[in-house]
C-alpha positions in Angstrom: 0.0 0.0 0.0 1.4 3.1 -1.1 1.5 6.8 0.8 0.9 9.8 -2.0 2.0 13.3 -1.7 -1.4 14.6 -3.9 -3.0 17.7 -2.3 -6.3 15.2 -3.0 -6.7 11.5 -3.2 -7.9 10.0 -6.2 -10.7 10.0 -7.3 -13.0 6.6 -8.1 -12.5 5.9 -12.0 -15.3 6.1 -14.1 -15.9 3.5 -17.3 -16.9 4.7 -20.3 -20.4 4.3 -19.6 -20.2 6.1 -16.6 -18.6 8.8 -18.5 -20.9 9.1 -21.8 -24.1 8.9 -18.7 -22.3 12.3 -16.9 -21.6 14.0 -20.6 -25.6 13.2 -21.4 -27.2 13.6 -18.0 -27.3 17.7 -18.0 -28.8 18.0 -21.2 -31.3 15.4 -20.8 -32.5 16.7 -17.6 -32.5 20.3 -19.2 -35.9 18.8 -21.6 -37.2 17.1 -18.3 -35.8 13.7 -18.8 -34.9 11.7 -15.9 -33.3 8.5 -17.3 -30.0 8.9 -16.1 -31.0 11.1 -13.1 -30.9 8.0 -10.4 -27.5 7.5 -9.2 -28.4 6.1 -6.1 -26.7 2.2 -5.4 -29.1 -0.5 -5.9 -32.2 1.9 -6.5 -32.6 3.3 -3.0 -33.3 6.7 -4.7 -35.8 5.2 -6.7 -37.1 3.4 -3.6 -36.9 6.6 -1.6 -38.8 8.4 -4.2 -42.2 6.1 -4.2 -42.1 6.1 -0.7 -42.1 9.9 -0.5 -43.7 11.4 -3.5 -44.5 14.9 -2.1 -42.8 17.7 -4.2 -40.4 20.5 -2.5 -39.4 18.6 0.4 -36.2 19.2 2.5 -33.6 16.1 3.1 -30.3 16.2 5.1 -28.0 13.4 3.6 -25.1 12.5 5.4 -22.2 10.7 3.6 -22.8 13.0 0.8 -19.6 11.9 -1.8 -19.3 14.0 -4.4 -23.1 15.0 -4.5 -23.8 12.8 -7.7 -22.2 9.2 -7.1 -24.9 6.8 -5.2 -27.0 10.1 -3.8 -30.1 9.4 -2.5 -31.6 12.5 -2.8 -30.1 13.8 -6.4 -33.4 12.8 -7.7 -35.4 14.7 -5.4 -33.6 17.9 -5.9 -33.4 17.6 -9.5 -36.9 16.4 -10.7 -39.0 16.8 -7.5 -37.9 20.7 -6.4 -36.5 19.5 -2.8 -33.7 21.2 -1.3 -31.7 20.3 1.5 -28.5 20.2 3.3 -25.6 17.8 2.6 -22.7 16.7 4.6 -19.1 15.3 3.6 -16.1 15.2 5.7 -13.4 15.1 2.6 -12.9 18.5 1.5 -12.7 17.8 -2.2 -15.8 16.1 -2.6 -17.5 18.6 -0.4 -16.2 20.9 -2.8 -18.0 18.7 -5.7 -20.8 18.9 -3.7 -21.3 22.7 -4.0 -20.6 22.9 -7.8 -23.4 20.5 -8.9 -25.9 20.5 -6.1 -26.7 24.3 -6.1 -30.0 24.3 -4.9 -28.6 22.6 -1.4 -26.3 23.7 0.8 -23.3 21.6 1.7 -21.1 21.7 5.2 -17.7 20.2 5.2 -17.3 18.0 8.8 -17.3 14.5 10.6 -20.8 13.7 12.3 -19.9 12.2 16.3 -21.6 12.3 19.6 -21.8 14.3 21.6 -18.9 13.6 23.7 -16.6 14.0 20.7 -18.1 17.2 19.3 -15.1 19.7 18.9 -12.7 16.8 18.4 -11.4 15.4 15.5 -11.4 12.1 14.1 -9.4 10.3 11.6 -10.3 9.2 7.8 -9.6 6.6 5.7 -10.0 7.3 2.1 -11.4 4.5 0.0 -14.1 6.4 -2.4 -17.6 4.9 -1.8 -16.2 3.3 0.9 -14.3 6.0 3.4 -15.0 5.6 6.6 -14.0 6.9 10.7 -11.2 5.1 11.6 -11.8 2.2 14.1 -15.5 2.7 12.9 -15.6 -1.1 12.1 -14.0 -2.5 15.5 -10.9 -3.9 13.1 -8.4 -1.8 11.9 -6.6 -4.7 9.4 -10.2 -5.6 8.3 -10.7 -1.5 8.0 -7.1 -1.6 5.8 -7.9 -5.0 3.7 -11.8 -3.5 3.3 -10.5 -0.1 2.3 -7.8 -1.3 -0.2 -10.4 -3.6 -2.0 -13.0 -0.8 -2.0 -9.8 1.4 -3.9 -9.2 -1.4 -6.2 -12.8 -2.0 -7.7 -13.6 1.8 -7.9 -10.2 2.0 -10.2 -8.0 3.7 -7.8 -4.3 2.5 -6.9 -4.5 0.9 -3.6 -3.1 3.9 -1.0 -3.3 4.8 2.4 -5.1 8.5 2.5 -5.8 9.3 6.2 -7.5 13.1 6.9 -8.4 14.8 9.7 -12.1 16.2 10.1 -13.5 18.2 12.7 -16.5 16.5 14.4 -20.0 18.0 14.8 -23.0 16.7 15.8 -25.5 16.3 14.0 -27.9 18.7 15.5 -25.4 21.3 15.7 -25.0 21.4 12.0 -28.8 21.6 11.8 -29.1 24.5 14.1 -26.2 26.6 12.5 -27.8 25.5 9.1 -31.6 26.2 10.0 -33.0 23.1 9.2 -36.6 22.8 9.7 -37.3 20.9 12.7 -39.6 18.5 11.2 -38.1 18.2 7.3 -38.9 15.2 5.0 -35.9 12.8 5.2 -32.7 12.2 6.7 -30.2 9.9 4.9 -27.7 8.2 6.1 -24.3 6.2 4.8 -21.3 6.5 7.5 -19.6 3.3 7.2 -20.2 1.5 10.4 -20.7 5.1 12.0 -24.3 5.1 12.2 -24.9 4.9 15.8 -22.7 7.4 17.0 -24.3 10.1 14.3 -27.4 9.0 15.5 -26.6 9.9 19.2 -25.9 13.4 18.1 -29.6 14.1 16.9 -31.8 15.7 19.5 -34.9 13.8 18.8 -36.5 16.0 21.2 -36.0 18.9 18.9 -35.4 17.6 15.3 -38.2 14.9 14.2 -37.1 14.1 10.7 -40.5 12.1 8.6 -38.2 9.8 7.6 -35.3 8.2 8.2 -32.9 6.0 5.4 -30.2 4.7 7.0 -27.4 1.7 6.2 -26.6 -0.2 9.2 -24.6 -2.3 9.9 -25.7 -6.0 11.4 -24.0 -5.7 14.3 -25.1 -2.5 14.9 -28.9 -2.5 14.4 -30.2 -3.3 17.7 -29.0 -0.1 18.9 -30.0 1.9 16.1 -33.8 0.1 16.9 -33.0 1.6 20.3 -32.3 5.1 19.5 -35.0 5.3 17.1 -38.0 2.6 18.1 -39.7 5.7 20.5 -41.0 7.8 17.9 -40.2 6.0 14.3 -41.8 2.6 13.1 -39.1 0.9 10.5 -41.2 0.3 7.6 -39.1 -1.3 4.9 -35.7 -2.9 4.5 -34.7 -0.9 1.2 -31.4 -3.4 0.4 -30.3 -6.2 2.2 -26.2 -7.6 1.6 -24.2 -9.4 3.5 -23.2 -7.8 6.2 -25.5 -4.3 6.8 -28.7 -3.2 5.4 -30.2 -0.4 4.9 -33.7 0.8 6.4 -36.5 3.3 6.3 -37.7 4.4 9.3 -41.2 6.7 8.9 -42.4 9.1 11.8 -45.2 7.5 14.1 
């Protein structure tokens, strides 16, 4: 595994398909045509999308990569008229973030508890597949899982560690002015899910919806922070080792 001296890690490597679907996407959606206008990873947007059909909603998505890649909500902003807020810890994809989802606003931090707010935490770069360090319990599985992540994304297999600032969750929606009770919170952390999680003030921020990928291991506790005041209504995707959920208001 190789150390690089870019100001930025690489980015994932697109095939040509990917490539001719980003050249085509702008002016098909400019004519109202949605066909290449789901990016999200095994249809969750899609999914996401029946199960909330109302028009100019407001989403927070968490794990926000480069804005496009896998979004959940890059539907619902583009064709449905939401707007939202979306959150990245990597500076250069939040910078992505900001160029092509202008009708959102985008803050550049980690997500933690609230024990660790005004910390910092440690990154590991893989792409799709970043993650808090010791997120996973395992830091050679973290290494092994991070340099096979690089490798089928197209990237040479490094080791990219940055720094973030941590937040939680509701402090970003305060300093943001989030509605208290907006349409859907989305989350993909990487094994961090819990810990975000403890940083919402239920009490004050009572999202309709909740998409979240958990991990196995963790998902009794995430039924513990959430089972009070949200029902989980549908396991969205299911793989080997995490899931991910939709929790609706009760």
């Amino acid at each position: 595994m190789s150390d690089l001296s870019e100001r930025h890690p690489p980015l994932p490597v697109r095939g040509r398909r990917e490539r001719l679907a980003a050249l085509l996407r702008p002016w098909l959606e400019a004519v109202g045509i949605d066909w290449l206008s789901f990016p999200g990873l095994h249809g969750l947007d899609r999914k996401l999308a029946a199960l909330l059909p109302r028009r100019n909603g407001f989403f927070v998505e968490a794990g926000a990569n480069d804005g496009i890649d896998q979004s959940n909500t890059y539907y619902l902003e583009r064709f449905r008229g939401w707007q939202g807020l979306l959150i990245e810890p990597f500076p250069h994809l939040a910078a992505l973030c900001r160029s092509v989802r202008t009708r959102s606003s985008t803050v550049c931090c980690a997500l933690g508890p609230p024990e660790k707010a005004g910390t910092v935490v440690r990154l590991r770069h893989a792409g799709l597949m970043s993650h808090v360090e010791g997120a996973m319990g395992d830091e050679e599985g973290e290494i092994r899982r991070a340099s096979q992540g690089q490798a089928a994304q197209g990237m040479p297999v490094h080791e990219w560690m940055v720094e973030a600032p941590v937040r939680t969750l509701t402090q970003v929606l305060d300093d943001a002015g989030v509605p208290p009770d907006f349409d859907l919170l989305s989350l993909d952390v990487e094994g961090y899910e819990v810990e975000v999680l403890q940083g919402l003030d239920l009490a004050r921020y009572r999202p309709q919806a909740i998409c979240v990928e958990v991990r196995d291991h963790h998902a009794a506790a995430v039924e513990d922070l959430l089972k009070a005041s949200y029902k989980m209504e549908a396991v969205l995707h299911r793989a080997t080792e995490h899931a991910d959920y939709f929790w609706r208001r009760r």
